[in-house]
DOBASE-544624 format. One line per field, with one value per residue (C-alpha): residue in three letters; x, y, z; chain; residue number from 1. Coordinates in steps of 0.5 Angstrom, whole numbers, plus 500, padded with zeros to 3 digits. Last residue first. Layout:
BEGIN
type	c(ALA; ...)
X	c(X; ...)
Y	c(Y; ...)
Z	c(Z; ...)
mol	c(A; ...)
seq	c(NUM; ...)
***
This chain:
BEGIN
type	c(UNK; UNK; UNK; UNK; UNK; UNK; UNK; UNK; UNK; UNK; UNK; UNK; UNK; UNK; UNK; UNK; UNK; UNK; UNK; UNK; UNK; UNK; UNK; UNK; UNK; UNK; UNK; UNK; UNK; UNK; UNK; UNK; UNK; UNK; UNK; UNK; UNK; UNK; UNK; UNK; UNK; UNK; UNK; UNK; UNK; UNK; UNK; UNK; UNK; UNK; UNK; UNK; UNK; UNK; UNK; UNK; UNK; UNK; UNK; UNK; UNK; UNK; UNK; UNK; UNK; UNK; UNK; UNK; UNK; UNK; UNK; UNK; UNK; UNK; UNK; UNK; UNK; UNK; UNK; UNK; UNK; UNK; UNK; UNK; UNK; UNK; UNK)
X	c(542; 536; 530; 534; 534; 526; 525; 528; 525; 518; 514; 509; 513; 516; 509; 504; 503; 497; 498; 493; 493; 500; 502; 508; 507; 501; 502; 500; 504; 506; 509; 514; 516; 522; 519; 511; 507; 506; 498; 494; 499; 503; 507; 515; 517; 524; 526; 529; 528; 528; 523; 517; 518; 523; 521; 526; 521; 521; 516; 510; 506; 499; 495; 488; 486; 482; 486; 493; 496; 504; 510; 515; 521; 517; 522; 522; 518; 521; 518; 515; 513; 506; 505; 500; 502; 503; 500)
Y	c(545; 550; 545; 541; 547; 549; 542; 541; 548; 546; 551; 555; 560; 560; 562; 557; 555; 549; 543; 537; 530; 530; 523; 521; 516; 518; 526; 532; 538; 544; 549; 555; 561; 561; 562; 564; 558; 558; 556; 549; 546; 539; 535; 533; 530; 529; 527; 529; 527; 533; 531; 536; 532; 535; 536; 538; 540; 538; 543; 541; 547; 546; 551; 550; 549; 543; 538; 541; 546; 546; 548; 544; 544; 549; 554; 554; 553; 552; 545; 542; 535; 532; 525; 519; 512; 507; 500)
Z	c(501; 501; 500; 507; 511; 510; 510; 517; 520; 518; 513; 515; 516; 509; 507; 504; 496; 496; 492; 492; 491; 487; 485; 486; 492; 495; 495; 499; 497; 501; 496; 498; 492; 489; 482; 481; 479; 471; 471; 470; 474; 473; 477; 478; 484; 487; 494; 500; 507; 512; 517; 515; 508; 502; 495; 489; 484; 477; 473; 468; 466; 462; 458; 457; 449; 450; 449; 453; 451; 452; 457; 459; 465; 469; 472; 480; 486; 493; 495; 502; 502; 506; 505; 503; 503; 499; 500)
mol	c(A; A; A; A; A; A; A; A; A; A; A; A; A; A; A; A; A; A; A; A; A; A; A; A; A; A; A; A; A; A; A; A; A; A; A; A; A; A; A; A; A; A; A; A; A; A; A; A; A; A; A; A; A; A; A; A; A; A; A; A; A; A; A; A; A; A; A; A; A; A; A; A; A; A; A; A; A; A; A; A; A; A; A; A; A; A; A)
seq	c(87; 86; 85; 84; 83; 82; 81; 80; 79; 78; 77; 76; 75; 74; 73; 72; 71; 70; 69; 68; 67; 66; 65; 64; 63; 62; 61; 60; 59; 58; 57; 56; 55; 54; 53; 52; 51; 50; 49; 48; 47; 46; 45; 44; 43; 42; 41; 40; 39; 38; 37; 36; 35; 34; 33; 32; 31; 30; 29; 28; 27; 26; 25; 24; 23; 22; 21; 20; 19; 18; 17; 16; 15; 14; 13; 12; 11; 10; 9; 8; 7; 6; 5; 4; 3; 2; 1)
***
């Protein structure tokens, strides 16, 4: 079974960008995540907008999947990831 978990990212440049079947943009990025305990992983995901650079994400995942993002101040972030995402 695979869990759910929180991880927090710094967002960046989208690696694509295209249309998608209906006409809508869709932005694709690769995000270094890190959870609230400092354990680093990657995760690439897609939004129906351009995210603005160097901003903080909490995302809820269960594996690689992206159940929800939201953007979150760098105070809500726990001090372990805030490390880990700068290193």
């Amino acid at each position: 079974m695979v869990a759910e978990t929180t991880v927090y990212a710094l967002t960046n440049q989208p690696i694509d960008h295209h249309l998608g079947q209906m006409g809508e943009d869709v932005y694709t990025y690769r995000l270094r995540t890190s959870d609230g305990q400092g354990k680093r992983r990657w995760l690439t995901f897609t939004a129906d907008h351009r995210l603005k650079q160097r901003h903080y994400l909490k995302i809820d995942t269960k594996g690689q999947n992206v159940n929800s993002w939201e953007a979150v101040t760098v105070s809500a972030v726990p001090q372990r990831a805030r490390q880990a995402l700068k290193s």
